[in-house]
N, C-alpha and C positions, 0 to 999 in steps of 0.2 A: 504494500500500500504506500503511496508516494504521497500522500495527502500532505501539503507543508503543515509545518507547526508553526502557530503563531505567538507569539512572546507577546500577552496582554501585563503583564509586572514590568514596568521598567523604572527602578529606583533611579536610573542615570537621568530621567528626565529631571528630575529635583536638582541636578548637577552641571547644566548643560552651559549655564553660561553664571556670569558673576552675581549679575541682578538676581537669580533665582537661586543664588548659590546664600547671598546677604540674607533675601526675603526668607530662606527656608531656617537658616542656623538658629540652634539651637540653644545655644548659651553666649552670653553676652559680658564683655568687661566694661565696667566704668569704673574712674578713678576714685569716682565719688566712695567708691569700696575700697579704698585702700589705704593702710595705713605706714606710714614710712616712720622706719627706726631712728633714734638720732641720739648719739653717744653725745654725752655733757662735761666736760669737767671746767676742775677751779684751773684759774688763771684769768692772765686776759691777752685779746690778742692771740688765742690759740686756733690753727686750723691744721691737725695733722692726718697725712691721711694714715690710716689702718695697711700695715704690709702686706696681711694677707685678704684684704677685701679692694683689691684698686676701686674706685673713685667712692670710698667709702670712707670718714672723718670723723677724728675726735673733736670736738668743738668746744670752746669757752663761750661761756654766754653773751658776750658780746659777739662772736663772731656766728654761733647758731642764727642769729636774727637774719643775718644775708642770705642764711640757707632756707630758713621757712618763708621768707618775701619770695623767693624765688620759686619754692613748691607752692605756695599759696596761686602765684601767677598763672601755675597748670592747674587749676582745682585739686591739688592735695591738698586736703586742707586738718586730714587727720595726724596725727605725732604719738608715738610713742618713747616714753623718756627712758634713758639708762643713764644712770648717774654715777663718776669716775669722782671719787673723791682723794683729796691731796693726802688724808691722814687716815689710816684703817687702824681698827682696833678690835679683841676677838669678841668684841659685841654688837659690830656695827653702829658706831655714836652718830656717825654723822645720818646714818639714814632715819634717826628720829627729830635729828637736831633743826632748829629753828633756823640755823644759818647753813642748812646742809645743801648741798652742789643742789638736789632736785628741789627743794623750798623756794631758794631763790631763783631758780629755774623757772617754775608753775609764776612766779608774781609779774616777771621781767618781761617772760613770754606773752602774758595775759595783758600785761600795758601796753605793749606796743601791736599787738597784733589778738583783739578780744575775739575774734572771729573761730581763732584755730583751736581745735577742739584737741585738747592735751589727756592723753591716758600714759599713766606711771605704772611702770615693769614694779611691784611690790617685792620686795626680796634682799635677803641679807646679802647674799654672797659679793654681790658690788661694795661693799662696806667692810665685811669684816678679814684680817690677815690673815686668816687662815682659807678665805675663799670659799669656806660650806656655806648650803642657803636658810641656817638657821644657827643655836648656838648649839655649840659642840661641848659634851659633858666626856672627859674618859677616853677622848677622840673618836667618839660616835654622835649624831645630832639628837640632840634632847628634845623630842616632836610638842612638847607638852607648853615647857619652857619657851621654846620659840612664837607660840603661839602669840603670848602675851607683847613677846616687841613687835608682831605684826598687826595686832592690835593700836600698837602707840603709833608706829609708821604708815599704817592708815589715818589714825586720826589727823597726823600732820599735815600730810599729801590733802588733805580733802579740808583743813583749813588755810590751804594757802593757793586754795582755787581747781582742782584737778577735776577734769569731769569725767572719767571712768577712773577704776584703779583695779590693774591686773595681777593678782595674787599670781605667782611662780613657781614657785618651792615644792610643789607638790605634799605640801606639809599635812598632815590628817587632819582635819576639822579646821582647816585656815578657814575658809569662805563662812563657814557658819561664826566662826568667832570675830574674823571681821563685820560681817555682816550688823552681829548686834553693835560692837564697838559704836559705827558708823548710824543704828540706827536711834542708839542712849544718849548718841552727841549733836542730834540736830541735821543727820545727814540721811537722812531714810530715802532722799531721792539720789543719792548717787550710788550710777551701776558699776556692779562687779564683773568683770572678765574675765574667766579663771582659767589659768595653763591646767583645763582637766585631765585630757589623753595627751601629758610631757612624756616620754619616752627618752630613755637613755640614748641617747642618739650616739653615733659616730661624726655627726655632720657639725655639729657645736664647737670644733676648734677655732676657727677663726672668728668667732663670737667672743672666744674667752681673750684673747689675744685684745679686742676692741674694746672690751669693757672691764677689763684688767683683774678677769674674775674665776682664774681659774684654780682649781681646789692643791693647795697647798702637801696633802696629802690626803691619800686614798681616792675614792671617787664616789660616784653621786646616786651608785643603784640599787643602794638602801633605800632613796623615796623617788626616784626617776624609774618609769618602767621598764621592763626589759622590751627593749622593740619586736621578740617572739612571739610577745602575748598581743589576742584581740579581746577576746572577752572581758578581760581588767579593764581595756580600756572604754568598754561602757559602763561597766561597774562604777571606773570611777566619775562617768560624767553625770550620771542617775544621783551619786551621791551629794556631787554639787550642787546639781540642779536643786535638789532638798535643801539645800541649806545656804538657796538664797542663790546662786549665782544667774545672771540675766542673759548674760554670753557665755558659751563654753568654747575654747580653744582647743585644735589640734596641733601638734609639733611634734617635727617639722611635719610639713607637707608632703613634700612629691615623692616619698618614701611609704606613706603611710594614706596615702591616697582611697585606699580599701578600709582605711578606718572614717576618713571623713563621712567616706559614703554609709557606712554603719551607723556612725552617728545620725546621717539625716535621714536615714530610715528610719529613727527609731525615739526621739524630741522633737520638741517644737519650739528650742529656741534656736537665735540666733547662731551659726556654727562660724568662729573665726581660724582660720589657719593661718600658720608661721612657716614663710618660705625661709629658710634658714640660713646662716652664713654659708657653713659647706657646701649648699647647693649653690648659690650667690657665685662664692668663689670657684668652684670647678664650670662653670657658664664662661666665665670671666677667662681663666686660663684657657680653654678649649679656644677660646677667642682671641685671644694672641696670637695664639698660634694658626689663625685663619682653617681652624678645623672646623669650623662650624659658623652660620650666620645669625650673628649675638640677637639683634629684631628679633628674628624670626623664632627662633626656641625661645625666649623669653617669653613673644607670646604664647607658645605653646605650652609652656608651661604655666604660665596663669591662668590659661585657659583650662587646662586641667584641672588645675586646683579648683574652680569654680565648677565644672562640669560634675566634678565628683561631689556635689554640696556645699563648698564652703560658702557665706556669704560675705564673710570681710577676710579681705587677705594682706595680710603685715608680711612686707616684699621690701627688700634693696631695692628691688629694681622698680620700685613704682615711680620715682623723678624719670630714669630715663626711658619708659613705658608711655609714661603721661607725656613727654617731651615728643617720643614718636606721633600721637595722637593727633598732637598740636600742629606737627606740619604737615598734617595730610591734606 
């Protein structure tokens, strides 16, 4: 029988030309989603850049201002703060203190530019000499103990104007214990963002190197999860979510891609991911070395990130994303 076959399915037609290709797709980036990192410290006059993140800088607060007017210009208009302080102690003084790099940070930023919406990385390990993200009793971190300085370091950050604050540490019972702090002090309207599915990453190196935070001895997978495990990490975004958190975050991202999407299968809050340094910088090197076209995987990879659920993504590369945008 020679009867021809006819091909009634043809997906290609959805593909044929560019206009039907925009019209059809399926997930979208806006800047307006994005939140860009921005290392702080004391001094003045300081703009160094990070060795292992190229066009990535340490900032003093007077020189941060030419970088947010400049993101502000591409609609970035979200910040996330990490704070580099000039003196550590194994308590972390400065990240409660009145005169501490992020205090004056949230007041500086907020006078001269009311618009930009500032959320602070909550977390010891920027602060104390020893680099763990809580305090350390016996050279193990006391989950209990720490609790109460993330307590005080909430209260501070959210009297000196911050409009999210993102607990880190993966510390047990952080978010429920901020949560009241912030809501006995007057602050019941400011949201929590919580690093809920942190995972012990391999990708954090060049993170530690920018924010002068890396763990003095041992390492961090007593309260960071192991990246083997999926099921903890809704375990632990269930438990947030109970105890007050408004946003839950994934970290890093383009590794764990298969967690995001578990997440948004399975809440109804907002899901933020953190595209991470080590992914940042191995983009970056590939790129140097003309192996690859830096645009192009960049957006590919945010576009990922988003495709698999996330709806805010904390990205290096959101300045030169947004930059792209801009001259199309």
């Amino acid at each position: 029988m020679n009867e021809e076959i006819k091909i009634n399915k043809r997906p290609r037609r959805l593909r044929g030309t560019s206009s039907i290709r925009s019209l059809t797709q399926e997930n979208h980036l806006n800047v307006r989603n994005f939140v860009y990192p921005l290392f702080i410290r004391t001094g003045k006059n300081q703009k160094i850049e990070v060795e292992s993140m190229p066009d990535i800088y340490q900032f003093s607060i007077d020189q941060v201002m030419y970088e947010i007017e400049d993101l502000l210009k591409l609609n970035v208009d979200k910040f996330i703060l990490f704070g580099i302080p000039d003196k550590k102690d194994e308590y972390g003084s400065n990240a409660l203190s009145d005169n501490g790099i992020i205090q004056k940070s949230l007041v500086e930023i907020k006078k001269r530019f009311p618009e930009a919406f500032l959320i602070t990385d909550l977390c010891m390990c920027e602060y104390t000499d020893h680099g763990h993200c809580g305090i350390i009793k016996n050279e193990e971190l006391d989950n209990d103990a720490t609790l109460e300085y993330l307590q005080k370091q909430a209260i501070s950050h959210a009297k000196f104007g911050v409009d999210m604050i993102a607990p880190s540490g993966m510390i047990d019972g952080a978010v429920k214990y901020i949560r009241y702090a912030l809501d006995s002090n007057m602050f019941k309207n400011l949201p929590i963002m919580s690093y809920s599915a942190k995972f012990a990453s391999n990708f954090y190196g060049p993170f530690r190197y920018a924010a002068e935070s890396a763990p003095q001895y041992g390492d961090r997978k007593s309260y960071q999860m192991s990246f083997s495990n999926r099921n903890e990490a809704l375990k632990e975004v269930k438990i947030d979510i109970e105890e007050g958190a408004d946003i839950i975050m994934v970290k890093p991202a383009l590794s764990f891609l298969d967690i995001i999407r578990d997440v948004k299968n399975t809440v109804n809050v907002p899901i933020a991911a953190y595209n991470v340094s080590g992914e940042y910088s191995m983009v970056k090197a590939a790129s140097k070395q003309n192996w690859i076209d830096e645009n192009k995987i960049i957006n590919e990879i945010l576009t990922s990130i988003k495709r698999a659920g996330a709806d805010i993504i904390i990205s290096y590369f959101a300045k030169k994303y947004a930059k792209e945008i801009n001259q199309k």
